[in-house]
C-alpha positions, -999 to 999 in steps of 0.1 A, spaced: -355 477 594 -330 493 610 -301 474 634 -297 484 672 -271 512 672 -284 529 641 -264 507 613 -279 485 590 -271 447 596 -256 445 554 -245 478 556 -209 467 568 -184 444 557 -151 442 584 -158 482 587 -162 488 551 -201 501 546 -218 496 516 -209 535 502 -176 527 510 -173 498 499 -186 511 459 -164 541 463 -131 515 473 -142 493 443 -148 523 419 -113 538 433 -100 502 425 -113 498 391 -102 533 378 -64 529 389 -62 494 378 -56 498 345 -40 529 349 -3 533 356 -12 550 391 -9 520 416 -45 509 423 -35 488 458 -17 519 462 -49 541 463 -66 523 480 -45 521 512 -44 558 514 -76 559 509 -84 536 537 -59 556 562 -71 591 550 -111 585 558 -100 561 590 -113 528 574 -108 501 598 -106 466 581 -92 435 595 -87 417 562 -73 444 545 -54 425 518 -85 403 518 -106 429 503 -77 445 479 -82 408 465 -122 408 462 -120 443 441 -90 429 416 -115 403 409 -136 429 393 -106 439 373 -103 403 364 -136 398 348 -130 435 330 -92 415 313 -116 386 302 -142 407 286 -116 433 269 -89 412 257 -119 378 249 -103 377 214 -65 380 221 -72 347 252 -91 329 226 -67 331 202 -44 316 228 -61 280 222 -56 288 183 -30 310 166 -11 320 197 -10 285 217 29 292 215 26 326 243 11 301 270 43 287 282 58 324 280 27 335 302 35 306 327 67 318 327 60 356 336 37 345 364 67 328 381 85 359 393 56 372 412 46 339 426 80 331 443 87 368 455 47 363 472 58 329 489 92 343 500 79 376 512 41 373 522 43 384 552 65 420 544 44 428 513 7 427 535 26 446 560 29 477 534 -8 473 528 -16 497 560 18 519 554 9 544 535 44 559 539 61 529 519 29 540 493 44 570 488 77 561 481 67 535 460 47 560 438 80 578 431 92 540 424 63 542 394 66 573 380 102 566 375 96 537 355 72 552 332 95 577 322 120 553 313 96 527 298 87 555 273 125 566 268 134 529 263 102 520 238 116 506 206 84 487 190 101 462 173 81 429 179 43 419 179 24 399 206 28 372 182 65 377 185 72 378 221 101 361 234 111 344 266 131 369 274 102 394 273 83 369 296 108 369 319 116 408 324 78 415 322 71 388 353 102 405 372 84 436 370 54 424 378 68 409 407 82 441 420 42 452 416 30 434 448 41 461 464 11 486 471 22 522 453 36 502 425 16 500 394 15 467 381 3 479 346 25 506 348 58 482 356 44 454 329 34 480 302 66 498 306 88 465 306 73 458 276 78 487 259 115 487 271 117 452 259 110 464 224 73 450 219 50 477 199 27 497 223 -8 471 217 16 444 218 31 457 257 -5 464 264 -20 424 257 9 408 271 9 428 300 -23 420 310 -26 383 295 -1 383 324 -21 402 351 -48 384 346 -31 346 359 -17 365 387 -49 387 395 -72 350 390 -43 335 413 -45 357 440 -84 356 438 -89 319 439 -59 322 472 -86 341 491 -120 324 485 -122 313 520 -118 346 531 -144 357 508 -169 335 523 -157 344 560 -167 376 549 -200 378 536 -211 349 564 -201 374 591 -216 402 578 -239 399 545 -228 398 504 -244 429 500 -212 452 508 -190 427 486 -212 425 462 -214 463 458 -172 462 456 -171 442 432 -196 455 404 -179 490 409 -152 476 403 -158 458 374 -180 487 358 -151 512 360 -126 489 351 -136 485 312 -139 520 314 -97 528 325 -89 497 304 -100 513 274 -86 545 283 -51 526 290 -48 515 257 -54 555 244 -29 568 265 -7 543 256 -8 546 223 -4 581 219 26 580 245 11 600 274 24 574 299 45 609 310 15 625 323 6 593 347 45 597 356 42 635 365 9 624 388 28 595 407 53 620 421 30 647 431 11 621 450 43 603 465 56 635 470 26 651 489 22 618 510 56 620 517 61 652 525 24 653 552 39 618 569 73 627 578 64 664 591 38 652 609 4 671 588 -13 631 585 
């Protein structure tokens, strides 16, 4: 039955229909894992087809928590073996998250304020490809997940950190501090997102109540729909992560950031968006 003014009553969640919202979630899920910035894509996406959504950050959330779910399934063994074999990365985990969580706390307010710029996007997409040029330069592969260090912990939460930031890849930033750390390619890969996933289930359980603000105002059936693209496409790019990574095509993904940053760029400041 249709709704007075043509729209279907579940067919929109804060401006975000149900099409849009699997599209968003897809778009999510596919730059997650890869070193493009996925918070990144979707705020241009958002201003290039005139999305209105009040809880912008909000919904940037409920997608990552598709992505979440992917981590758990992907990397099961490697988290199991964290109550086993590798009980000794847990406090090097803890310490990663760290970084992130204060720079969240101290800036809140800045960071969801470059969620609808997509000019600060682009510039952070130049901010990405930079770093995966030099994460591949700097890759050494020296040290095994079971040999990570403190110190790893500690540069691999920095740049995560720096990943709040929408147009700067957290995989890409974690992977690539890794790398430059000296932990073998698999290794970078685990760690990295071991890590993403506390700061990704963090974030998540920081915005239940606007989850259920959400679907009370409007229906589950747009969130729902968000989060199963998501979560679909998301094993698919994890998988493919771990390819490109280990045949060292993080250059390619580089190359890509700057033509995007570039081209948003380039359409903001002369006035063609």
């Amino acid at each position: 039955m249709r709704h007075r003014g043509g729209a279907f009553p579940l067919a929109r969640m804060a401006g975000v229909t149900i099409g849009q919202a699997i599209g968003l979630g897809a778009l999510q899920g596919l730059t997650e894992f890869l070193p493009v910035s996925s918070s990144g894509h979707l705020v241009l996406a958002k201003a290039l087809f005139g999305i209105e959504e009040p809880n912008a950050v909000g919904f940037v959330v409920l997608v990552h928590a598709g992505s979440l779910l992917a981590i758990l399934a992907f990397f099961r063994r490697e988290i199991l073996s964290l109550f086993t074999t590798r009980r000794r990365l847990i406090p090097w985990l803890i310490v990663g998250t760290i970084p992130a969580g204060i720079a969240y706390v101290a800036l809140k307010d800045p960071i969801e304020g470059l969620f609808r710029s997509p000019l600060a996007v682009g510039a952070a997409m130049l901010v990405t490809g930079t770093v995966l040029l030099l994460g591949e330069w700097r890759a050494r592969e020296l040290r095994s997940l079971d040999e990570v260090r403190w110190q790893d912990a500690v540069a691999i939460g920095v740049a995560q950190a720096f990943a709040l930031a929408p147009g700067i890849s957290r995989s890409g930033m974690t992977v690539s501090s890794g790398l430059a750390s000296g932990l073998t390619r698999p290794a970078a890969v685990a760690f990295a997102f071991l890590l993403g996933a506390a700061a990704i289930g963090g974030g998540t359980v920081g915005k239940a109540k606007d989850f259920v603000e959400m679907g009370a105002q409007a229906g589950w059936a747009p969130l729902a729909a968000g989060f199963a693209a998501s979560l679909v496409v998301s094993l698919g790019s994890l998988w493919l992560l771990t390819v490109v990574v280990r045949r060292k095509c993080l250059k390619y993904f580089a190359l890509y950031c700057y033509v995007i940053g570039l081209a948003v760029l380039l359409a903001k400041l002369t006035g063609l968006w």
